[in-house]
Residue frames as a rotation matrix with the C-alpha (Angstrom) as fourth column:
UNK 1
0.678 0.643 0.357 110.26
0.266 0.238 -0.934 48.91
-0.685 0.728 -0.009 89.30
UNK 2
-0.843 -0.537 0.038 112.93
0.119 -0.117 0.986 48.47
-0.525 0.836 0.163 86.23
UNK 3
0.774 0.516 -0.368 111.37
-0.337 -0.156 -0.928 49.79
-0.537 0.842 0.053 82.83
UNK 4
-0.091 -0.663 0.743 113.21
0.813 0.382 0.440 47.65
-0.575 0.644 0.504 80.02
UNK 5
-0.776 -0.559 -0.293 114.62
0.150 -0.614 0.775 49.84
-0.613 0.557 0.560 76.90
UNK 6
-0.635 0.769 0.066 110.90
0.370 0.229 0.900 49.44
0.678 0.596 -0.430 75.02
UNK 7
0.214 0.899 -0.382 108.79
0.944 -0.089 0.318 50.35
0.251 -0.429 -0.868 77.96
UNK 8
0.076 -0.511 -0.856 111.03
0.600 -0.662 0.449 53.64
-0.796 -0.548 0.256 78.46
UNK 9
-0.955 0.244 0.170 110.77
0.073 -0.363 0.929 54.54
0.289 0.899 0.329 74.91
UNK 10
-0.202 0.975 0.090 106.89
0.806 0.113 0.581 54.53
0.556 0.190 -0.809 75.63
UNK 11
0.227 -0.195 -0.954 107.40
0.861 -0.417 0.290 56.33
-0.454 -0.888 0.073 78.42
UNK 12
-0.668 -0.645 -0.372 109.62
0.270 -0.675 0.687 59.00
-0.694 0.359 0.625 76.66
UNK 13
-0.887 0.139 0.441 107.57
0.420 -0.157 0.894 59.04
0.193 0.978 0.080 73.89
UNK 14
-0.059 0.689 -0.722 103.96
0.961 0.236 0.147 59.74
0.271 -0.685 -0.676 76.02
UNK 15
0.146 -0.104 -0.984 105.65
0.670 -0.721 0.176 62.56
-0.727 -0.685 -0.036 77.81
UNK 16
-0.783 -0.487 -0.386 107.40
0.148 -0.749 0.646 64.15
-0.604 0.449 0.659 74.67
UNK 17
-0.281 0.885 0.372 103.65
0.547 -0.172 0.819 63.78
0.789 0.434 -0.436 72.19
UNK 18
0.399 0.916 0.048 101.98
0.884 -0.398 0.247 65.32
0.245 -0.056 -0.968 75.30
UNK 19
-0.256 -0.818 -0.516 104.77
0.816 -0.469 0.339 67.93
-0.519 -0.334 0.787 76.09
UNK 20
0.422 0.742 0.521 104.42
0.754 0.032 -0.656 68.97
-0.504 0.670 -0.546 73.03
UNK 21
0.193 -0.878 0.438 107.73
0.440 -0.322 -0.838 70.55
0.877 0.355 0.324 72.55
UNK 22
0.529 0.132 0.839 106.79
-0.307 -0.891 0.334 72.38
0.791 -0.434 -0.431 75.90
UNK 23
-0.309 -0.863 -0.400 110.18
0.110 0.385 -0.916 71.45
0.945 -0.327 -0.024 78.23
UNK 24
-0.656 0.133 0.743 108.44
-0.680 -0.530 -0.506 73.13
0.326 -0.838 0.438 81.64
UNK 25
0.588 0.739 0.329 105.56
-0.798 0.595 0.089 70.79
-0.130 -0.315 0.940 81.36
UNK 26
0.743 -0.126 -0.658 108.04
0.047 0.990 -0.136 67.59
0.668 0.070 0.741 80.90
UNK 27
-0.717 -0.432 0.546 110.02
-0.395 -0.394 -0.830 69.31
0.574 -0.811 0.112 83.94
UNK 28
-0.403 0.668 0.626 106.97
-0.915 -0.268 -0.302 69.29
-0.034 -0.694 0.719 86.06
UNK 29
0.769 0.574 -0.280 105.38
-0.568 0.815 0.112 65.49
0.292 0.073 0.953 84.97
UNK 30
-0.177 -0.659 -0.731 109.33
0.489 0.586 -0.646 63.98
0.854 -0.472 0.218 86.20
UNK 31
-0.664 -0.007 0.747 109.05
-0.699 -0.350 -0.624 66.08
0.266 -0.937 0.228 89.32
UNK 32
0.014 0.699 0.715 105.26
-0.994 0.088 -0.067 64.13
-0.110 -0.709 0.696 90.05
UNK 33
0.488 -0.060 -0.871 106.42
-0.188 0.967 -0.172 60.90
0.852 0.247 0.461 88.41
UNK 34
-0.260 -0.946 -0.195 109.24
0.096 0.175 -0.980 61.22
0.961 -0.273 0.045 91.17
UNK 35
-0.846 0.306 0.437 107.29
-0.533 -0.469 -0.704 62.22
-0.010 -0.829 0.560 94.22
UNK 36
0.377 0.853 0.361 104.62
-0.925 0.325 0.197 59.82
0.051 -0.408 0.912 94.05
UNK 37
-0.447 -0.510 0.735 104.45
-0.557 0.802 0.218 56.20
-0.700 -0.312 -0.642 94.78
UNK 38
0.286 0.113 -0.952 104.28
-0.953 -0.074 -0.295 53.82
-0.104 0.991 0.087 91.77
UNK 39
-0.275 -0.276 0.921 104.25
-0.232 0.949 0.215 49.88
-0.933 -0.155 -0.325 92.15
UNK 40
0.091 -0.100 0.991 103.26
0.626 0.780 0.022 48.56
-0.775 0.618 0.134 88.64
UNK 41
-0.795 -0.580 0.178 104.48
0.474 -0.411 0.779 50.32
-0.379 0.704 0.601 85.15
UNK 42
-0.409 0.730 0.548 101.00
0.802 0.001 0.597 50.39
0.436 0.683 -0.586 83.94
UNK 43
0.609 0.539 -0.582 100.22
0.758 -0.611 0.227 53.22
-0.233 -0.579 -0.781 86.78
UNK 44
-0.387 -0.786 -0.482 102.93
0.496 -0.618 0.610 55.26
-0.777 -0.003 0.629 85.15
UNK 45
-0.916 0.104 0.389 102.02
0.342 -0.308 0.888 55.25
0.212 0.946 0.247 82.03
UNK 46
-0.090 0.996 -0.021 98.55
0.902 0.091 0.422 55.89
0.422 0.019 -0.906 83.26
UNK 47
0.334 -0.011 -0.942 99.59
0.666 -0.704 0.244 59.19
-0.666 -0.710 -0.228 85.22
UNK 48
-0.956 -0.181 -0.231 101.59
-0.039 -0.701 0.712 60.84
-0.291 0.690 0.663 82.35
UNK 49
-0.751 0.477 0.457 98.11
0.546 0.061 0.835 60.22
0.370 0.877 -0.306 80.46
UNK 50
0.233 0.972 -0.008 95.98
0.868 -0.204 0.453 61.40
0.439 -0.113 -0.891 82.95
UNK 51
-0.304 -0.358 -0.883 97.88
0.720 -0.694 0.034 64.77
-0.625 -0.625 0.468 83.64
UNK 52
0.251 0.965 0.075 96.70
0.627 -0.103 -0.773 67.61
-0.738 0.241 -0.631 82.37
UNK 53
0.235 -0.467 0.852 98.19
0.912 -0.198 -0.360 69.14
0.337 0.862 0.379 78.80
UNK 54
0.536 -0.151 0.831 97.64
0.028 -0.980 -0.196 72.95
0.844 0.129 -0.521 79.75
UNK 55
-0.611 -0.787 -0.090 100.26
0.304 -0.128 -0.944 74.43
0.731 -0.604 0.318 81.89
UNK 56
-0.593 0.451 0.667 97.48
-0.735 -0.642 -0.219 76.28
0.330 -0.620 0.712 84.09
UNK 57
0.484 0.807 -0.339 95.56
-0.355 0.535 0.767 73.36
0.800 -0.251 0.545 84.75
UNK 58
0.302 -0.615 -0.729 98.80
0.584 0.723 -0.368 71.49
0.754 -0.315 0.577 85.89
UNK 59
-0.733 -0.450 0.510 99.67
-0.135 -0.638 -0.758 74.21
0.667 -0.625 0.407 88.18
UNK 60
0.254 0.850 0.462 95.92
-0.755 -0.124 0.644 73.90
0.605 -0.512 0.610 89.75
UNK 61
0.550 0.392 -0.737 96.71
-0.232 0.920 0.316 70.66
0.802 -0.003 0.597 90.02
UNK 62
-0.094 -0.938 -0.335 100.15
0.371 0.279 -0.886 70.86
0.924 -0.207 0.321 91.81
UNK 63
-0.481 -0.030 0.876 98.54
-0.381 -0.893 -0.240 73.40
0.789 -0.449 0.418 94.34
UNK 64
0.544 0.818 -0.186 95.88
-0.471 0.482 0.739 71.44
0.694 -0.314 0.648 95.23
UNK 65
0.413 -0.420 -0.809 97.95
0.472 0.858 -0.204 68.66
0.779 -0.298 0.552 96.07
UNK 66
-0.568 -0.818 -0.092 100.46
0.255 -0.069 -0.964 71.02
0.782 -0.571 0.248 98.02
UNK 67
-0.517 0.473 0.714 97.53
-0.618 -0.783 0.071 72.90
0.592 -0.405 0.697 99.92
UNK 68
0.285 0.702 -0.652 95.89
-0.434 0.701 0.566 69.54
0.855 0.122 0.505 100.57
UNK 69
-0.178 -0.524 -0.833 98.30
0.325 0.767 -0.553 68.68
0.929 -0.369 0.033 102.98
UNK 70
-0.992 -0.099 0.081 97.99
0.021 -0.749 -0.662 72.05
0.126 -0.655 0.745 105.66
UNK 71
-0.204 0.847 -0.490 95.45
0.961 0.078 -0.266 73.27
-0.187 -0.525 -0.830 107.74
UNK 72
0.824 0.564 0.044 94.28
0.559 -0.801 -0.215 77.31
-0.085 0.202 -0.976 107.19
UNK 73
0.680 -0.667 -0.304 97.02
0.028 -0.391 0.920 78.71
-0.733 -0.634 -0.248 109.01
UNK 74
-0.047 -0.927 0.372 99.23
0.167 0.360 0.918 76.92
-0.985 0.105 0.138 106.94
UNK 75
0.252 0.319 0.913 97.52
0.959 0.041 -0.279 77.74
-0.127 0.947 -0.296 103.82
UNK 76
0.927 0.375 -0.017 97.44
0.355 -0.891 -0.283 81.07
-0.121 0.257 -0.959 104.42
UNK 77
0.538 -0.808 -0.239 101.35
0.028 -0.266 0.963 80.99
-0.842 -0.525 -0.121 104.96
UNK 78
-0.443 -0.694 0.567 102.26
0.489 0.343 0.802 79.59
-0.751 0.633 0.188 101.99
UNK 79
0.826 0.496 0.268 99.67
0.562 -0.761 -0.324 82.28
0.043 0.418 -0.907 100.16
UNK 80
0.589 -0.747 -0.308 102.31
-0.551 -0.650 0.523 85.07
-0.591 -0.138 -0.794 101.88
UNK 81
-0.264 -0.848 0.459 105.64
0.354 0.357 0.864 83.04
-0.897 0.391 0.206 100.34
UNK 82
-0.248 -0.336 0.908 104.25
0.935 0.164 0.316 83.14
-0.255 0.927 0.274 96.58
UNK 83
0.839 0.528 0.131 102.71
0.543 -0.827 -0.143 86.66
0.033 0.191 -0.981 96.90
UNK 84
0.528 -0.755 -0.389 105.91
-0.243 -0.573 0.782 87.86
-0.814 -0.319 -0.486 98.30
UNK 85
-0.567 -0.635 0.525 107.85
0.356 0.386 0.851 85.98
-0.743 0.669 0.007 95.08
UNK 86
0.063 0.264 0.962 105.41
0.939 0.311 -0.147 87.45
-0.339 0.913 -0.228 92.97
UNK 87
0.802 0.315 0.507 105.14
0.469 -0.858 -0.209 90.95
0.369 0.406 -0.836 93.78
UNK 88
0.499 -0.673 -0.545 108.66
0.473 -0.315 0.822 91.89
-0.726 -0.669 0.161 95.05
UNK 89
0.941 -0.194 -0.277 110.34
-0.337 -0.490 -0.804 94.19
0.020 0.850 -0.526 92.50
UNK 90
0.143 -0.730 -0.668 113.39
-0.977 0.003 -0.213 91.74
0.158 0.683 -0.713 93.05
UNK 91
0.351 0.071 -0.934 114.40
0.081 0.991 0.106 88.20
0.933 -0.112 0.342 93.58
UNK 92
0.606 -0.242 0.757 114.41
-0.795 -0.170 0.582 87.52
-0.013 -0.955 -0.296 97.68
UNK 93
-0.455 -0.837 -0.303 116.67
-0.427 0.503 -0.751 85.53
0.782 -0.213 -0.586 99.63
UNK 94
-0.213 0.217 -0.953 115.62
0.574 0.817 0.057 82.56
0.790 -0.535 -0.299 101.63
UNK 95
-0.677 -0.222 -0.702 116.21
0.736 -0.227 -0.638 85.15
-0.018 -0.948 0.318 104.97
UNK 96
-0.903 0.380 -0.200 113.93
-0.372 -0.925 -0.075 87.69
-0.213 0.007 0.977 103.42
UNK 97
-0.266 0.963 -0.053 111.33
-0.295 -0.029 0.955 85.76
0.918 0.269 0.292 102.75
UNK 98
-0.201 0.107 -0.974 111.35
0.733 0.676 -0.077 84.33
0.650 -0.729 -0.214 106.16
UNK 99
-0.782 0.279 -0.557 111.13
0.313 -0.598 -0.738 87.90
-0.539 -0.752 0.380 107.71
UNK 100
-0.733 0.526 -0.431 108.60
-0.650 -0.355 0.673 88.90
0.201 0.773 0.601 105.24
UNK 101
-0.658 -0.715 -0.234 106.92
-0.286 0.526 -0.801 86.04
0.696 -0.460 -0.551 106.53
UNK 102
-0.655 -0.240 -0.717 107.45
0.728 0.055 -0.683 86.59
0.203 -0.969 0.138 110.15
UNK 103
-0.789 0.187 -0.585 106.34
0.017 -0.946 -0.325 90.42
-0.614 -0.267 0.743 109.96
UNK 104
-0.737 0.657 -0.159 102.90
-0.385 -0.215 0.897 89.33
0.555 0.722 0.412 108.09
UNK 105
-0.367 0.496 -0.787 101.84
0.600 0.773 0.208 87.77
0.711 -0.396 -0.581 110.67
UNK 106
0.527 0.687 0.501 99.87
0.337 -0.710 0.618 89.15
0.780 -0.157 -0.606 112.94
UNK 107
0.288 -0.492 -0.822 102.12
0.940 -0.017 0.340 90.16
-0.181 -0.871 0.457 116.07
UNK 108
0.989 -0.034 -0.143 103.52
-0.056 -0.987 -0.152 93.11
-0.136 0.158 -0.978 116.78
UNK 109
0.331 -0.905 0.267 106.92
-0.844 -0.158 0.513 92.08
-0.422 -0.395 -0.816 117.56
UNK 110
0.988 -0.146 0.051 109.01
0.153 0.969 -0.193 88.86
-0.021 0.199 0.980 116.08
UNK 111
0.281 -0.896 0.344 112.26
-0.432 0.202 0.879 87.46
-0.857 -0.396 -0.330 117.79
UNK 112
0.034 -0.664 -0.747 114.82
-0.999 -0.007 -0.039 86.33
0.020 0.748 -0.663 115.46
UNK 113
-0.988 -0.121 0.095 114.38
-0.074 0.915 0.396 82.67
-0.135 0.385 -0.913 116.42
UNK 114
-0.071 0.916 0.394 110.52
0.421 0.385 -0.821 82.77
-0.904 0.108 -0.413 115.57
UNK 115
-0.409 -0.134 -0.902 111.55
-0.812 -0.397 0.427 83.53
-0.415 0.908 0.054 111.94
UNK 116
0.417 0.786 -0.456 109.46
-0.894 0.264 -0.363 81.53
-0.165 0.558 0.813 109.83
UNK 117
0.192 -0.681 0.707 111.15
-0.195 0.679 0.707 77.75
-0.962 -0.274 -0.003 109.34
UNK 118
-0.602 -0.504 -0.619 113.48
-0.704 -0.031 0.709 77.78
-0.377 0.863 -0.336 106.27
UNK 119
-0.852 0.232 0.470 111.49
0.358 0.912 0.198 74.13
-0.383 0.337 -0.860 105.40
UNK 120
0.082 0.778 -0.623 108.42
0.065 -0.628 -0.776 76.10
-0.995 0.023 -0.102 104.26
UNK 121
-0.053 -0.309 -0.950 110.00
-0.841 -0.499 0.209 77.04
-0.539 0.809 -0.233 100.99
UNK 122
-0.833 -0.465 0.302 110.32
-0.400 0.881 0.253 73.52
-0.383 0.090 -0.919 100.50
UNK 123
-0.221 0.881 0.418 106.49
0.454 0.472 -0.755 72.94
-0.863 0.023 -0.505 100.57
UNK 124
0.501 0.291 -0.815 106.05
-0.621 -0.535 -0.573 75.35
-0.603 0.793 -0.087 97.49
UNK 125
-0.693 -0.528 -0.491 108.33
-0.628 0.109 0.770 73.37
-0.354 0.842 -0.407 95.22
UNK 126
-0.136 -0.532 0.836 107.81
0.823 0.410 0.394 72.25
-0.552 0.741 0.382 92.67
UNK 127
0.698 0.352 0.624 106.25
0.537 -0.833 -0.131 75.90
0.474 0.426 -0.770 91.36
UNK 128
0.779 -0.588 0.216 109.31
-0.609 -0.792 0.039 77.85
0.148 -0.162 -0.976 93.15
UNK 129
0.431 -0.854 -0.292 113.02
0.831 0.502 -0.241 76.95
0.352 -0.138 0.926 93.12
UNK 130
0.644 -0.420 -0.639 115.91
0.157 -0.745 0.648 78.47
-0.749 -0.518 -0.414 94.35
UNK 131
0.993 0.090 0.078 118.19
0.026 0.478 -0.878 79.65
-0.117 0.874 0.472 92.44
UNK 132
0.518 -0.852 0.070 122.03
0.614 0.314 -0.725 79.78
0.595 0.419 0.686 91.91
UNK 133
-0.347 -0.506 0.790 121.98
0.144 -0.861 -0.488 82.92
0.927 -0.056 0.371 93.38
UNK 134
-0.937 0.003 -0.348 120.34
0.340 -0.211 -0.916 82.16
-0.076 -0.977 0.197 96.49
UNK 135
-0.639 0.755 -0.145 117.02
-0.710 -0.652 -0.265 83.85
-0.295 -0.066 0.953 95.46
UNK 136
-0.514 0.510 0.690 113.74
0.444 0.846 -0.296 82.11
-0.734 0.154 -0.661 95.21
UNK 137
-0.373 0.543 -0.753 111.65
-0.886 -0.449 0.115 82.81
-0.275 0.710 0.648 92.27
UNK 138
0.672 0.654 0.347 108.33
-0.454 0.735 -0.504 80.87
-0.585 0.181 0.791 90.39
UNK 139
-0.059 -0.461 0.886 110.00
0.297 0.839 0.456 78.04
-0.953 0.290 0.087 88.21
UNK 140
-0.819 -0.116 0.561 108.64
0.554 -0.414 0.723 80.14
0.148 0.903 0.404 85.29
UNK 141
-0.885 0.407 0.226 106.61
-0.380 -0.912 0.153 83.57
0.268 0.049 0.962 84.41
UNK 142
-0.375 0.764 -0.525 103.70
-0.310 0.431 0.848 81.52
0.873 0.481 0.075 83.72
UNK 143
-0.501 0.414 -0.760 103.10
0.786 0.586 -0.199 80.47
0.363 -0.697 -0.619 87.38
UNK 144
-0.700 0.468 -0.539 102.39
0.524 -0.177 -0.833 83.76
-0.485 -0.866 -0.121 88.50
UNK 145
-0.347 0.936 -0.064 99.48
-0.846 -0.283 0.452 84.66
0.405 0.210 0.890 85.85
């Protein structure tokens, strides 16, 4: 799907009126423009409209979607990941959150190859990135109120 120079201005213009100067929330509407599937223009423009302005809704929204995908188990894993990113008193590394993890789980004991699988982290994005440094942290403050 090409968007000519007039339907991309609409576009642009759509996102930046409902933005509303707010850069995180036109971060977060390319991330779901980009990650869904999208055969006629008119379903674009219809998604940017029907997303939701506040920043807490849009997070609900993003969860849903990610939680939608997992059974319990798997919910309950990806609970542990953002707790650990929220309440650590520093930014972790990819390996620490994987033992962190590991050692929440119920076992007594965990071998070094039944560390958690690195692709996990992956399912949280768009609400956690990594960053430069290697550490994961929420995309902004605002995810974890």
């Amino acid at each position: 799907m090409d968007f000519q120079a007039p339907e991309l201005k609409d576009l642009e213009l759509r996102v930046a009126t409902k933005a509303d100067g707010m850069f995180l929330w036109a971060r977060l509407v390319l991330n779901y423009l980009t990650n869904n599937i999208f055969i006629r223009k008119s379903e674009v423009m219809e998604a940017v409209d029907a997303l939701p302005q506040e920043l807490s809704e849009f997070y609900e929204q993003i969860l849903a979607k990610i939680i939608s995908h997992f059974d319990q188990r798997s919910i309950s894993r990806l609970q542990s990941i953002m707790g650990w990113i929220a309440f650590a008193k520093r930014p972790l590394r990819k390996a620490e959150l994987r033992s962190a993890l590991s050692f929440s789980d119920i076992s007594d004991t965990v071998h070094i190859d039944e560390l958690a699988p690195a692709y996990l982290f992956e399912m949280c994005m768009p609400l956690i990135e990594e960053r430069s440094d290697t550490t994961y942290a929420f995309i902004h403050i605002s995810v974890k109120e």
